[in-house]
TORRO-24285 format. One line per field, with one value per residue (C-alpha): residue number from 1; residue in three letters; x, y, z. Coordinates in steps of 0.1 Angstrom, whole numbers. Example, Ala and Ser with C-alpha at 12.3 -4.5 7.8 and 13.67 -1.06 7.14 Angstrom:
<atoms>
nr c(1|2) .
rest c(ALA|SER) .
east c(123|137) .
north c(-45|-11) .
up c(78|71) .
</atoms>
This chain:
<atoms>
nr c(1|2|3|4|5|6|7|8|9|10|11|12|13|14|15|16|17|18|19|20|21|22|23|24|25|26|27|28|29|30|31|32|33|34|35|36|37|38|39|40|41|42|43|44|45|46|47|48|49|50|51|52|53|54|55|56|57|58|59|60|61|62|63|64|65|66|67|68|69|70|71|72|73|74|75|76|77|78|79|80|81|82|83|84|85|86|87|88|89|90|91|92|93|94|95|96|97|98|99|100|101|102|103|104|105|106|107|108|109|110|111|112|113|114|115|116|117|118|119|120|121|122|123|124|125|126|127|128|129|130|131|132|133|134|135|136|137|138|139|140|141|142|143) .
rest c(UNK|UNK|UNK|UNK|UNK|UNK|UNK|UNK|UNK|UNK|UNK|UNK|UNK|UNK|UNK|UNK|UNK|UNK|UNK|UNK|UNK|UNK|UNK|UNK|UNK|UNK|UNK|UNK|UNK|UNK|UNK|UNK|UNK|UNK|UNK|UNK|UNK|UNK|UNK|UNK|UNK|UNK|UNK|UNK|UNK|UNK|UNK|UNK|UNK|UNK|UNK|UNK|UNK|UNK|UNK|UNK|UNK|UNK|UNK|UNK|UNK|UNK|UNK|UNK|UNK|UNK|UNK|UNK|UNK|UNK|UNK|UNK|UNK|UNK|UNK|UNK|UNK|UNK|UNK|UNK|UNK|UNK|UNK|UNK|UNK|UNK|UNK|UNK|UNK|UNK|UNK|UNK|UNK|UNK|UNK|UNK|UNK|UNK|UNK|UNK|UNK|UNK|UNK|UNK|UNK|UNK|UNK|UNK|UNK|UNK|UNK|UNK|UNK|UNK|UNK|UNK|UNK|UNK|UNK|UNK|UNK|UNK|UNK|UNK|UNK|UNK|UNK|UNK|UNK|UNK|UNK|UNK|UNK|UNK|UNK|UNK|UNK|UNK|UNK|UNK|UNK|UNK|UNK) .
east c(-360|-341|-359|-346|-345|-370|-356|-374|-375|-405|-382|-400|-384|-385|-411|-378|-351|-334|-327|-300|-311|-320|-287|-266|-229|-225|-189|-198|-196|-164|-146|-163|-157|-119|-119|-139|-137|-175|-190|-200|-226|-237|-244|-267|-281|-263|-260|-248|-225|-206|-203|-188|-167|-155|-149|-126|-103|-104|-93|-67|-51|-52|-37|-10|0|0|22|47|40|61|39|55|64|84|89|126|117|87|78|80|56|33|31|29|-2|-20|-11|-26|-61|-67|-75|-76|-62|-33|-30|-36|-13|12|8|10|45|26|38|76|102|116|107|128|108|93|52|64|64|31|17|29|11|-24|-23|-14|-43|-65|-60|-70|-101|-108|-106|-128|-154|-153|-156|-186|-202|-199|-209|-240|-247|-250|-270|-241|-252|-282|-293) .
north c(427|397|371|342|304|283|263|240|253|232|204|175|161|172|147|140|146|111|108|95|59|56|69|34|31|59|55|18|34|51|21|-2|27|30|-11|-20|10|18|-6|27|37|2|3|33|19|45|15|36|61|29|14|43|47|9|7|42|32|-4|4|30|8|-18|4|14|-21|-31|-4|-14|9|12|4|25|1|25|65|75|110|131|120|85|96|112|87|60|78|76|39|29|51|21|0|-39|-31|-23|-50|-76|-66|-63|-103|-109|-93|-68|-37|-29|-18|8|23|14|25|60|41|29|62|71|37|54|82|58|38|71|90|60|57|96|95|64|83|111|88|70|104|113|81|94|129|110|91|116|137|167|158|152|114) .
up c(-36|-19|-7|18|11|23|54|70|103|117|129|100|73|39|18|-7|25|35|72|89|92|57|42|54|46|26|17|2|-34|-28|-20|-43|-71|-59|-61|-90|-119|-120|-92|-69|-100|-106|-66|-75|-101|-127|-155|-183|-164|-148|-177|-197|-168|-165|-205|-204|-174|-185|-214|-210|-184|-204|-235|-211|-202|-240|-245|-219|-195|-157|-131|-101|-69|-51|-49|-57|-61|-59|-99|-85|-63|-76|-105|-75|-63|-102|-101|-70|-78|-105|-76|-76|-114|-100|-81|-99|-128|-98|-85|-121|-133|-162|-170|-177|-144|-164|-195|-229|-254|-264|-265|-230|-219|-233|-220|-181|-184|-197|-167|-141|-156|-157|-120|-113|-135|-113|-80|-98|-102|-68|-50|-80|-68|-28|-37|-54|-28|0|-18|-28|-65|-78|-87) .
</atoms>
């Protein structure tokens, strides 16, 4: 036989429900996790998820820009662009290696290539995590 979920249909809070007023700015960890790779799970206090995640995107951009990778300033077609959008989801990595001249304008070397695709799918696994950290912090996913 079926049975129904329990709601709460008494109008009070849930002892482990947050309410409205408690929650704050939830998309602080988003942001800070677009900016920062890993800052929106330090801001939850998630030490050893941010750290894995800082170390991994840290360190493929970083092994992309060793390998001479393009970092995408403009969209000539929709590669451009799509590779545009993977660079910018690294956040202030992005740019910072931007103000300083890193990464190669176009590619010249076969590792160059490979060192594109590092810092593009460093950027996406960074915008994963920012919206993990959001979906953490308003309660979609457990803490």
């Amino acid at each position: 036989m079926a049975t129904t979920p329990n709601r709460n249909t008494a109008g009070t809070p849930q002892p482990g429900a947050r309410t409205s007023s408690q929650q704050g700015f939830v998309y602080l960890p988003l942001i800070a996790g677009w900016l920062v790779p890993g800052a929106g799970h330090f801001l939850l206090r998630k030490w050893y998820r941010g750290g894995l995640l800082m170390v991994s995107i840290v360190g493929m951009f970083a092994l992309g820009i060793a390998m001479q990778g393009k970092l995408y300033s403009s969209a000539k077609d929709i590669l451009d662009l799509l590779g545009l959008a993977g660079d910018l989801g690294n956040g202030l990595l992005y740019f910072v290696s931007r103000a300083l001249g890193l990464g190669a304008d176009s590619v010249q070397v076969t590792v160059a290539d490979w060192g594109s695709r590092f810092i593009v799918v460093a950027g996406m696994l960074n915008v994963i995590a920012a919206v993990d950290a959001h979906n953490l912090r308003t309660g979609r996913k457990a803490l």
